[in-house]
C-alpha positions as CSV (number, residue, x, y, z in Angstrom):
1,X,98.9,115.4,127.2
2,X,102.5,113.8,127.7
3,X,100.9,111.4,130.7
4,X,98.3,110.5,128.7
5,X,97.3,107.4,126.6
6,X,99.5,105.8,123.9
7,X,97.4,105.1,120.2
8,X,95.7,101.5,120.6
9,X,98.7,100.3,118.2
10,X,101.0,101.0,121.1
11,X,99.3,98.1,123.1
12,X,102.0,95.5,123.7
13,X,104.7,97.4,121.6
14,X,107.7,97.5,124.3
15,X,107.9,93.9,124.4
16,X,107.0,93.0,120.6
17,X,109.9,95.8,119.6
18,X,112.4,93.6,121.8
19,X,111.2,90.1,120.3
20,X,111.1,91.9,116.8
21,X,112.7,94.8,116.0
22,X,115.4,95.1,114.0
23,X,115.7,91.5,113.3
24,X,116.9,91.5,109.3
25,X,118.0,88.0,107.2
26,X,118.7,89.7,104.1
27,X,121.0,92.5,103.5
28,X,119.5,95.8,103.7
29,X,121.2,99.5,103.7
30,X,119.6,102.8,104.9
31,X,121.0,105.9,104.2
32,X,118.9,109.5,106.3
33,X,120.3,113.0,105.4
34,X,118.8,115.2,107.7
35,X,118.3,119.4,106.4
36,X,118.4,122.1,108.5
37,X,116.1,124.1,106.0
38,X,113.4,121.6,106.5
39,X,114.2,119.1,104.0
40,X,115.2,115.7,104.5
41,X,116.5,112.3,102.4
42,X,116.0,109.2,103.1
43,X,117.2,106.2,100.9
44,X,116.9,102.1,101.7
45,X,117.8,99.5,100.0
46,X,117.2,95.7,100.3
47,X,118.8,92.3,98.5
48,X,116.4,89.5,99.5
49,X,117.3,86.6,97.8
50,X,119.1,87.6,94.1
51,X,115.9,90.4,94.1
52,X,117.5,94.6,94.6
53,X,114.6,96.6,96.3
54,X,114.5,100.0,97.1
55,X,113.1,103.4,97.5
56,X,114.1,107.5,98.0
57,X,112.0,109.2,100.6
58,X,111.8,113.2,100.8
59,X,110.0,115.6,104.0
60,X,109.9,119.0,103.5
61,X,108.4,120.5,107.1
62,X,107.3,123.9,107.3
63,X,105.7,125.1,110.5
64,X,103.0,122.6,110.8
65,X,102.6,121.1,107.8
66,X,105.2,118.1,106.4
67,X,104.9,116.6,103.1
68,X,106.2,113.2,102.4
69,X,107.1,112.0,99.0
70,X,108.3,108.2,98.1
71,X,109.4,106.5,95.2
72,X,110.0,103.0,95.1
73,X,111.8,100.8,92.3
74,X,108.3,99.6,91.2
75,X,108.2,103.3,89.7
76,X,105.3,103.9,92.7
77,X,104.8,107.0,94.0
78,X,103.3,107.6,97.6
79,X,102.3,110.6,99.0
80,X,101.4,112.0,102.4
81,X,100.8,115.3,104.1
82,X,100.2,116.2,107.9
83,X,99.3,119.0,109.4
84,X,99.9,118.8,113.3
85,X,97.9,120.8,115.5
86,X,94.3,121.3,113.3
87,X,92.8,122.1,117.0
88,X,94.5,121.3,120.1
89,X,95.9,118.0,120.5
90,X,94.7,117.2,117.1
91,X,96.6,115.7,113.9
92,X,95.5,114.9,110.4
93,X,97.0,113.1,107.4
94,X,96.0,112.6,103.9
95,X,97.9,109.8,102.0
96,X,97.5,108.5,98.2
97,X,99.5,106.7,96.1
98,X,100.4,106.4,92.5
99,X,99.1,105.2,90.3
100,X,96.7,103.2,92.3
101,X,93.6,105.3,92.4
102,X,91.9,103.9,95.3
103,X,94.8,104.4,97.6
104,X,93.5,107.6,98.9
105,X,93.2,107.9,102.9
106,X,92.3,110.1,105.4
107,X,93.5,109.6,109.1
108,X,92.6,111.9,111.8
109,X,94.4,111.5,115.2
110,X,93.5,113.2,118.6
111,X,95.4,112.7,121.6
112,X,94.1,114.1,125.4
113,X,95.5,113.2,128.8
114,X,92.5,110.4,129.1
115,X,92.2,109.7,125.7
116,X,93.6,108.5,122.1
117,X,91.4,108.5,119.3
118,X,92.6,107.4,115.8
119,X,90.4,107.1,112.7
120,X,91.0,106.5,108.9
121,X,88.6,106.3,106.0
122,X,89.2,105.6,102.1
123,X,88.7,108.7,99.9
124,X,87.0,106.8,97.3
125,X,83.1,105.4,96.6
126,X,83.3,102.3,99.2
127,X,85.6,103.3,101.6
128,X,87.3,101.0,104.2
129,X,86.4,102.6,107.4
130,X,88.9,102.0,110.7
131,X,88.6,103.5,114.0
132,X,90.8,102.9,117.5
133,X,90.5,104.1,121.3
134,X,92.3,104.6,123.8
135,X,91.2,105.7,127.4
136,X,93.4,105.8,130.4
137,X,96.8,106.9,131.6
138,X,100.4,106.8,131.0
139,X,99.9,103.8,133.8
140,X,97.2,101.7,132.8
141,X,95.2,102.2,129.3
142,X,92.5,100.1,127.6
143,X,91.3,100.4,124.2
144,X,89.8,98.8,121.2
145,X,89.8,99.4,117.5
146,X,87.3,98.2,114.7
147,X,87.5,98.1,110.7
148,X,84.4,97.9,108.7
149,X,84.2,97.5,104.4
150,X,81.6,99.9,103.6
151,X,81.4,97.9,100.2
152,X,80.6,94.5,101.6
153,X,79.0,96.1,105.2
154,X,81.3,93.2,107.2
155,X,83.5,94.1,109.6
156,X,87.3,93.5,108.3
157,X,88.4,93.2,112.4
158,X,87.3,94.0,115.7
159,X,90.1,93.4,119.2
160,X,90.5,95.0,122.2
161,X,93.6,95.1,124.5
162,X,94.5,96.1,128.0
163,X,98.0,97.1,129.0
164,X,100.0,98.4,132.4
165,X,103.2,99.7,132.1
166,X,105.3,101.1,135.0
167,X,108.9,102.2,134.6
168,X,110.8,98.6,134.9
169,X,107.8,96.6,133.4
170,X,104.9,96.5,131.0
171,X,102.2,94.1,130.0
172,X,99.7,93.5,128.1
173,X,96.8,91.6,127.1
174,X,95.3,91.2,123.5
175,X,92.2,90.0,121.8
176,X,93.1,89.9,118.4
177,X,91.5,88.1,114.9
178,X,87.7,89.1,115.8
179,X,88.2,87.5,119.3
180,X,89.8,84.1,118.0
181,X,93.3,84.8,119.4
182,X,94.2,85.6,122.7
183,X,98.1,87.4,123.2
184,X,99.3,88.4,126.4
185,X,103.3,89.9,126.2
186,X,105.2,91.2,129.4
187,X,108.6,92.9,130.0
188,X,110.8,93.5,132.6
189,X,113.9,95.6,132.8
190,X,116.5,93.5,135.2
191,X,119.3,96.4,135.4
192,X,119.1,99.9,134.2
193,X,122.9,99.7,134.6
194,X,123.6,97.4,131.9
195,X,120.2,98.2,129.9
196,X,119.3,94.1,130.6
197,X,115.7,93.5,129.1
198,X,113.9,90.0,129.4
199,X,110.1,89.3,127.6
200,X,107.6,86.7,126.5
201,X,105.1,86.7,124.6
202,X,102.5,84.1,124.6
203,X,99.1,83.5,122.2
204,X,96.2,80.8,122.3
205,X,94.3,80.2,119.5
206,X,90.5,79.3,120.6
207,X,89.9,78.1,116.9
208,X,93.1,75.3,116.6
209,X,93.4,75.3,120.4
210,X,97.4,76.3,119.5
211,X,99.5,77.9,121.7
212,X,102.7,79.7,120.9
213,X,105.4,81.6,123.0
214,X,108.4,83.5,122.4
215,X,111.0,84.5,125.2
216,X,113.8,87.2,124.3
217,X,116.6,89.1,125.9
218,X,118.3,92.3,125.8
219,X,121.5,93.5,126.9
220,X,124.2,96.6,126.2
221,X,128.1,95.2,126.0
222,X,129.0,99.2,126.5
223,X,127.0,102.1,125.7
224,X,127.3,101.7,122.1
225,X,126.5,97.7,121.6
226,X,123.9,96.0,121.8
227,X,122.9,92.3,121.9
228,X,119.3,90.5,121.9
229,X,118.5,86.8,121.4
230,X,115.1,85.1,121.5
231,X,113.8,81.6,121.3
232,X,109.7,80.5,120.3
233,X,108.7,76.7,120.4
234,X,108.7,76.2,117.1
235,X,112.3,75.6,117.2
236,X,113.4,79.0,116.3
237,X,116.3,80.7,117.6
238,X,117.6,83.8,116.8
239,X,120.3,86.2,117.6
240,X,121.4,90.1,116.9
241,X,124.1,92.2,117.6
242,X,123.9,96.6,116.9
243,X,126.6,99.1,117.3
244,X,126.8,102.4,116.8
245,X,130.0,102.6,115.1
246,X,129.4,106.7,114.9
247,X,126.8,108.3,116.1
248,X,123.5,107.7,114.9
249,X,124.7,105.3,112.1
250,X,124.2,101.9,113.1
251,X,125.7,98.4,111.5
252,X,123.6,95.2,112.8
253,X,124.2,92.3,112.3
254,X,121.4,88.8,112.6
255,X,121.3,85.3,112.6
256,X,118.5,82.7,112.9
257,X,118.3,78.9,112.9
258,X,115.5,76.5,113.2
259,X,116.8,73.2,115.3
260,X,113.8,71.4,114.2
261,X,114.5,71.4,110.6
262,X,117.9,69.0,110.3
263,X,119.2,70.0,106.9
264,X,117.9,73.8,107.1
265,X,120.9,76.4,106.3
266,X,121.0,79.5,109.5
267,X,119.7,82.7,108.0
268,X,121.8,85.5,107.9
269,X,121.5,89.0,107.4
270,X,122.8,92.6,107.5
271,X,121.4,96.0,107.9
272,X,123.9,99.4,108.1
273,X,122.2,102.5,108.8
274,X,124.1,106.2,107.9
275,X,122.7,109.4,109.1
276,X,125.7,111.5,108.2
């Protein structure tokens, strides 16, 4: 099942994770000790504005069955268990958080070398019902995925994307916001050598008739540095720089200013990442 189909969510990733990922304009801190005996720690932290936000994470894994446990500085509790493997190539999860009663979810996963099938429903009275597919390969895959409010009998969203990925490239093409927006994304590795990235990513709204776009870079200084950049037409330009100062902790560093707006101050943030 390793050349089959990614989960529909997976549609377009690999060029949205270089526009996106790990940008960060507020200071943030991440902290992941690992256990041997099948218990791990994680702890983040985040200042946004004059605001301290934060939770501690624990897994205990145990054959296989992992239980997740988070609390967050809102004094919430979330919990989630998964047991991997139910039948062959399937996974299932059951979430809930506290104290919110209606939290409760149940997602099933089952992956097969022509096929990725994902579905969740609420574990209460008027559940919210989701379901996503996935047929194809490793090569070229084209799914769909629906949500429907058993409360109101409406359909919460309904898109559909097609994607082909190959080695040195990927793209893909989205229908997205009940088939009002139209995405298409594309990537292209320029040197392996140098680990050189370029993508775009382009949408068209059929509502407003707006069209945006966003082209980014990637590029590694030396083996443990990394720097991206990317620029959309609404004037925004932003920039990032990662190293891995030791290995598997992480400091990164990114900036962002919008030339259209004269007086606006560059945003600026931090993130430093520990796995001891």
């Amino acid at each position: 099942m390793g050349n089959g189909p990614a989960p529909y969510p997976n549609i377009g990733k690999r060029a949205k994770d270089l526009l996106t990922k790990d940008y960060n304009y507020d200071h943030k801190f991440l902290l992941s000790l690992p256990s041997s005996t099948g218990m791990g720690l994680v702890a983040t932290g985040s200042k946004i504005n004059q605001f301290f936000v934060g939770d501690i994470s624990t897994e205990y894994k145990s054959g296989n069955t992992a239980v997740n446990v988070k609390v967050n500085t809102s004094s919430n509790i979330s919990t989630k268990v998964t047991i991997n493997d139910v039948l062959s190539g399937m996974n299932a999860a059951c979430s809930f958080d506290i104290p919110d009663h209606k939290s409760g979810k149940l997602d099933v996963h089952y992956l097969h070398h022509r096929a990725a099938i994902c579905s969740s429903i609420g574990l209460h009275p008027a559940p919210l019902l989701e379901l996503s597919a996935v047929i194809g390969d490793k090569g070229l895959a084209l799914g769909g995925e629906v949500g429907l409010d058993t409360a109101s009998s409406s359909f919460t969203k309904y898109n559909a994307g097609i994607s082909f990925n190959r080695p040195d490239f990927s793209a893909a093409l989205i229908l997205l916001d009940k088939g009002q927006t139209l995405k298409a994304s594309y990537i292209q590795s320029v040197s392996s050598s140098s680990g050189t990235e370029l993508a775009a990513e382009m949408s068209h709204s059929f509502t407003s008739s707006e069209n945006k776009f966003t082209f980014g870079s990637s590029h590694m200084v030396d083996p443990l540095t990394m720097v991206k950049a990317r620029f959309s037409n609404d004037g925004k330009v932003a920039m990032l720089c990662q190293r891995e100062w030791r290995p598997k902790s992480l400091i990164t560093v990114s900036a962002e200013h919008d030339t259209k707006a004269v007086n606006a101050t560059p945003k600026l943030g931090i993130t430093l990442a520990l796995k001891p």
